[in-house]
C-alpha positions as CSV (number, residue, x, y, z in Angstrom):
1,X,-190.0,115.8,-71.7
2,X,-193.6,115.3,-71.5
3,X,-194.4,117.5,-68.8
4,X,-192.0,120.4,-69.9
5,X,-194.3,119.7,-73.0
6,X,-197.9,119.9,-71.6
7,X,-196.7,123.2,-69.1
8,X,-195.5,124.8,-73.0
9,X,-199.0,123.6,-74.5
10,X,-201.0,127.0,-73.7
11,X,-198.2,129.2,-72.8
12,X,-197.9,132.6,-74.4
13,X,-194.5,133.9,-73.4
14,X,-191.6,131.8,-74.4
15,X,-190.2,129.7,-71.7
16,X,-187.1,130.9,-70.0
17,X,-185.2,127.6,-71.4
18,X,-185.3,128.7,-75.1
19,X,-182.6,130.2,-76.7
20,X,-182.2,131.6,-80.3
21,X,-178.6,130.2,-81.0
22,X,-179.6,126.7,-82.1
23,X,-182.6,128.0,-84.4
24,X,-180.6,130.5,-85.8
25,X,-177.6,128.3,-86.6
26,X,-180.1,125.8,-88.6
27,X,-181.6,128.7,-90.5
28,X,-178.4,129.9,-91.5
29,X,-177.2,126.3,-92.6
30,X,-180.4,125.8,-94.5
31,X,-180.6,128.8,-96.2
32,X,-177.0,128.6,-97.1
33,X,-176.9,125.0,-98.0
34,X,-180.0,125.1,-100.2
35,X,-178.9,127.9,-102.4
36,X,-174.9,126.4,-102.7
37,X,-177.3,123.3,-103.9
38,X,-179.0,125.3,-106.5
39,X,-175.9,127.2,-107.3
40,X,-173.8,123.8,-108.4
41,X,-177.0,122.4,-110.0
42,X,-177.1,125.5,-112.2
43,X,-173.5,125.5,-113.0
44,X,-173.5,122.0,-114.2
45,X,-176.3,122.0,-115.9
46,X,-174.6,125.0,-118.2
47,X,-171.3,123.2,-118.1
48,X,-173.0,120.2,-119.8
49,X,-175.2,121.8,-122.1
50,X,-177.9,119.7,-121.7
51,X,-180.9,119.1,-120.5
52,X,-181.4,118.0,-116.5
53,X,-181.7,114.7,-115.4
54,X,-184.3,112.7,-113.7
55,X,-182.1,113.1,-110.7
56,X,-181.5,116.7,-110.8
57,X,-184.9,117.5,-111.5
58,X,-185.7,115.7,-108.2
59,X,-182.4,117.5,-106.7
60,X,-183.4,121.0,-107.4
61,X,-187.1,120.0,-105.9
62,X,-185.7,118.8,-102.9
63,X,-183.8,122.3,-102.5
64,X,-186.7,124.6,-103.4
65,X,-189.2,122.8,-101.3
66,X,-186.9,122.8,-97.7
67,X,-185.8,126.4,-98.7
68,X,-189.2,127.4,-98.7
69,X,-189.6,125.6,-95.9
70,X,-186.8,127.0,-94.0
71,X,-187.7,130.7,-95.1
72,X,-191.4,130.1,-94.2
73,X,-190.7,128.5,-90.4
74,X,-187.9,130.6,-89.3
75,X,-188.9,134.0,-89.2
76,X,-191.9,133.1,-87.2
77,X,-189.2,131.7,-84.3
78,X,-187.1,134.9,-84.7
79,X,-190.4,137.2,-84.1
80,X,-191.2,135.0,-81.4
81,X,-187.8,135.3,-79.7
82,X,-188.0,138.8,-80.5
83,X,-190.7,139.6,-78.4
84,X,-190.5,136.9,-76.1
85,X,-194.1,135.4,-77.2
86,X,-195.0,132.1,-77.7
87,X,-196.7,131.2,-81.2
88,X,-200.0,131.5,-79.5
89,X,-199.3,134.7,-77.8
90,X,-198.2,136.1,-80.7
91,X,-201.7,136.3,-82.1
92,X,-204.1,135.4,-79.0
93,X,-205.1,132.5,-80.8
94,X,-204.2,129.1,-82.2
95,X,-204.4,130.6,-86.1
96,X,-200.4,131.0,-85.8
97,X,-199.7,127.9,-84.1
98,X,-201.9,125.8,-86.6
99,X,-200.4,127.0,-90.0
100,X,-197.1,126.6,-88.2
101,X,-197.7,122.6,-87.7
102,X,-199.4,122.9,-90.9
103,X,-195.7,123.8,-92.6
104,X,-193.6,122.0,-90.4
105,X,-195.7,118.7,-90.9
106,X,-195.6,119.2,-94.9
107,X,-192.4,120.5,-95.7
108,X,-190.9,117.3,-93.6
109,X,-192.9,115.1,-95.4
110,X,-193.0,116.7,-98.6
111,X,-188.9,116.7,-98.5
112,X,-188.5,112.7,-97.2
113,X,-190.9,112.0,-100.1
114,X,-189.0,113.6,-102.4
115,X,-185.9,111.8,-100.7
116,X,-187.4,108.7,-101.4
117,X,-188.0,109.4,-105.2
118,X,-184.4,110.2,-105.7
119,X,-183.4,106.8,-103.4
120,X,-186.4,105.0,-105.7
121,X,-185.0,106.8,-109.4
122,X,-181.2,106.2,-108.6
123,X,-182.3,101.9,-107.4
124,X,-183.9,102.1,-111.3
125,X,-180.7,103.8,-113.0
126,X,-178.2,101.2,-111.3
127,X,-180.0,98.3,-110.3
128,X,-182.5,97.9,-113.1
129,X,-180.7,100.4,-116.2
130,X,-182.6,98.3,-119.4
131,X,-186.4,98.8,-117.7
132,X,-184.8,102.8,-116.6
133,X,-183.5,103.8,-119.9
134,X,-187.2,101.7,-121.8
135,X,-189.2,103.4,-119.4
136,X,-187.8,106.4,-117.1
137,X,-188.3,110.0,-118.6
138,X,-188.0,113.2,-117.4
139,X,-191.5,113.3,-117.6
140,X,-191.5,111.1,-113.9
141,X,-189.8,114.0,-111.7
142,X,-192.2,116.2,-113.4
143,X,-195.3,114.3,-112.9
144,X,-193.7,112.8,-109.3
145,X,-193.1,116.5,-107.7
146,X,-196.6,117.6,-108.0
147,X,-198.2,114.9,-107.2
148,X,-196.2,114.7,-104.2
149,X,-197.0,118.1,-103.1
150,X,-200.4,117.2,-103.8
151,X,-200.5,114.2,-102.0
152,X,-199.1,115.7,-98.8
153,X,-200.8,118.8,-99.2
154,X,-204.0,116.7,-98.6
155,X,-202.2,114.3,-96.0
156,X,-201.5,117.3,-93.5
157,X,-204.6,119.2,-94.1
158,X,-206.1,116.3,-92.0
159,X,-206.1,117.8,-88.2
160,X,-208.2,120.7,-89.5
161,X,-210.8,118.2,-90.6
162,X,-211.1,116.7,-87.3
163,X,-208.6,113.9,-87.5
164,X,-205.6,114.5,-85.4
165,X,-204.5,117.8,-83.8
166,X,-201.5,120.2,-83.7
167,X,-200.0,121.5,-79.9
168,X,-197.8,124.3,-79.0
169,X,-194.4,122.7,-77.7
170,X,-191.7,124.3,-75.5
171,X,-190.0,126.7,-75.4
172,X,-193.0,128.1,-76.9
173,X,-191.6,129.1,-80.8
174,X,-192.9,126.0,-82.8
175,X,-195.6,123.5,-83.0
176,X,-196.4,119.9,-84.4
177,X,-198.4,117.3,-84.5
178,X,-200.0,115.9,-81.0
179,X,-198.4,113.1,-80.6
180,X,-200.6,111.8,-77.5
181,X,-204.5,111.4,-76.5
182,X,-205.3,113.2,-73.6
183,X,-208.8,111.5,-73.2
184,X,-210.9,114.1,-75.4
185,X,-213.9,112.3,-77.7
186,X,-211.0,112.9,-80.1
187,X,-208.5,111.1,-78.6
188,X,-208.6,108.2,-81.1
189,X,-208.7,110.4,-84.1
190,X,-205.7,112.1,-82.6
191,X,-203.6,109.3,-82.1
192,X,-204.6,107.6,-85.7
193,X,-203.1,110.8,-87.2
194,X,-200.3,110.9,-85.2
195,X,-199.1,107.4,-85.8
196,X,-200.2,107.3,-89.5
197,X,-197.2,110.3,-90.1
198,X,-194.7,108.6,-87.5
199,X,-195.8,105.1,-89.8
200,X,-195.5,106.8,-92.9
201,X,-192.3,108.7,-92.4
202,X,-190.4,105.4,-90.6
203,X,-191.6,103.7,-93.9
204,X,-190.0,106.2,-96.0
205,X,-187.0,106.2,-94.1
206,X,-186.7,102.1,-94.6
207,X,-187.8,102.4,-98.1
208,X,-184.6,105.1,-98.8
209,X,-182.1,102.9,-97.1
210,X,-183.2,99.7,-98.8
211,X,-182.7,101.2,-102.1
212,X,-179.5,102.6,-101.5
213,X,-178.6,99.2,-100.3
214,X,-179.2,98.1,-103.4
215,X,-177.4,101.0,-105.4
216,X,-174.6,100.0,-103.4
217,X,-174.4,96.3,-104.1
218,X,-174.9,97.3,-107.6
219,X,-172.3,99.5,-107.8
220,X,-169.5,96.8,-106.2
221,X,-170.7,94.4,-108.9
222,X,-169.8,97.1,-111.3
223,X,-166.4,97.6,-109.9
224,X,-166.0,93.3,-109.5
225,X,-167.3,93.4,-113.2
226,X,-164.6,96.0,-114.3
227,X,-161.5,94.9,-112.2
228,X,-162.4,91.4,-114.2
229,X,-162.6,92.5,-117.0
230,X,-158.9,94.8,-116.4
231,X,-157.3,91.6,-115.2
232,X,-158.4,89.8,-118.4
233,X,-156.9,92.5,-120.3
234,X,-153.5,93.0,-118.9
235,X,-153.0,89.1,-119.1
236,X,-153.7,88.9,-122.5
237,X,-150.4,91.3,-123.2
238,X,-152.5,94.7,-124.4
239,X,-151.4,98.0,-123.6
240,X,-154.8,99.7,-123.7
241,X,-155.9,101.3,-120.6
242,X,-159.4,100.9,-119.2
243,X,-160.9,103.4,-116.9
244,X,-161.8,100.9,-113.4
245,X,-165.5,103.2,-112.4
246,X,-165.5,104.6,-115.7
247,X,-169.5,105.0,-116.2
248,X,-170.0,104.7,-112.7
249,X,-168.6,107.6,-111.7
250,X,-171.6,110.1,-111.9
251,X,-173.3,107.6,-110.1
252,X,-171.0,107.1,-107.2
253,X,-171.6,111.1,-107.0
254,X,-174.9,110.9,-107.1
255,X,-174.8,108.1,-104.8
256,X,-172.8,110.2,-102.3
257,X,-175.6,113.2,-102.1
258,X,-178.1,110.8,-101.7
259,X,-176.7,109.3,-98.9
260,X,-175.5,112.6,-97.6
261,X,-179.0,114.0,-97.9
262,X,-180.7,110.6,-96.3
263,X,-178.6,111.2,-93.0
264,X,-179.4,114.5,-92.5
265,X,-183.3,114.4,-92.8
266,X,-183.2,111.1,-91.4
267,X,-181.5,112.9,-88.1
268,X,-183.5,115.9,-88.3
269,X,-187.2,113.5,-88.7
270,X,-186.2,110.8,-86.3
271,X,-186.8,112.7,-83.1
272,X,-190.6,114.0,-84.9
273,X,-191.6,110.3,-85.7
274,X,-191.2,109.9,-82.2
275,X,-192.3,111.3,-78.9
276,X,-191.5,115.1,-80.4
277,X,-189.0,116.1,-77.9
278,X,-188.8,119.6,-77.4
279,X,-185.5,121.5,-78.3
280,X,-186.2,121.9,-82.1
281,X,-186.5,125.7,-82.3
């Protein structure tokens, strides 16, 4: 609510609505999610015996980057709730509150970009597998992370060089982008920033979905292809069996994390690309 939201901007106890269960909860699930992740990435890779993928590459960054995430932003709420300060009264100033929408701004972005590298690599693999297999190396999720991180870093690093600004939201433990003007000489810098990361996430979030649109289709012209190819078979009297996904099995896996993946960050950055409703932390 917009005026729960201006009353929380320069509070600096937290407001009597908050409540630790929710935050807690997501840090837990974060936390434990993240490091199953890692755990089942490291056990396959040993089962195989061979060096990861494009995708897991892009899997394991995904993990790392919202652990750290989760691990950076969380304690701050838990302090917060502990001494029942706002960001801001935590320190007296807006330092806290800054490097807070500082993290929270990145790791979002840095994650859906990340997202949309896996959505963009898997498209490739299935949709396009003679220009993947010329052209794809691991080299691309090494080059693609950093540059990511780099790009974002830059991206987010904006509001402290005048162009946009961060705000305190209720109940007082987190803080984001400001998402409004409020009719400062800034006010048009502000609101640039502001829709340029709603813009650029919504984008991402199309981009994700169209490509695992097209994994998809792919994916039932590979099963058309190989039901076909069965029926021919079995007519012609041979006994031989034929496996019906056969090769596209590791990618209806892969497929299924994706897609698994897409829905949760798309749930958990919808309500930021918007009017940043409080109720986050």
């Amino acid at each position: 609510m917009p005026n729960s939201n201006q009353t929380c901007e320069n509070i600096t106890s937290i407001s009597p609505a908050g409540s630790p269960v929710v935050s807690t909860l997501m840090f837990i699930a974060g936390v434990v999610g993240n490091l199953m992740a890692l755990g089942i990435l490291g056990v396959h890779r040993k089962e195989h015996r061979a060096k990861s993928s494009v995708f897991c590459i892009l899997v394991t960054g995904l993990a790392v980057t919202d652990l750290l995430g989760t691990c950076f932003l969380s304690p701050w709420v838990f302090v917060c709730y502990a001494r029942s300060k706002s960001l801001l009264g935590l320190t007296g100033d807006a330092h806290l509150c800054e490097l807070f929408a500082f993290a929270m701004t990145f790791f979002g972005l840095a994650s859906m970009l990340i997202l949309c590298a896996m959505a963009v690599e898997r498209c490739l693999a299935i949709s396009h597998p003679y220009f993947y297999s010329n052209r794809v190396r691991r080299s691309f999720a090494k080059v693609a992370l950093p540059l990511i991180y780099l790009f974002t870093c830059a991206f987010c690093l904006l509001p402290f060089l005048g162009f946009g600004q961060h705000k305190q939201y209720c109940p007082g433990t987190w803080c984001f982008i400001k998402m409004e003007a409020d009719g400062h000489e800034d006010e048009q810098h502000t609101l640039a920033f502001s829709l340029s990361y709603a813009t650029l996430m919504a984008l991402l979030i199309a981009a994700v979905f169209l490509c695992n649109g097209s994994v998809i289709l792919s994916l039932c012209r590979m099963h058309h292809s190989q039901m076909s190819r069965r029926g021919s078979v079995l007519s012609g009297g041979r006994k031989r069996k034929i496996l019906v996904f056969g090769q596209g099995e590791e990618e209806v896996e892969h497929l299924v994390l994706l897609a698994s993946m897409t829905v949760i960050f798309v749930i958990c950055s919808l309500p930021l690309t918007g009017t940043c409703q409080p109720g986050l932390a």
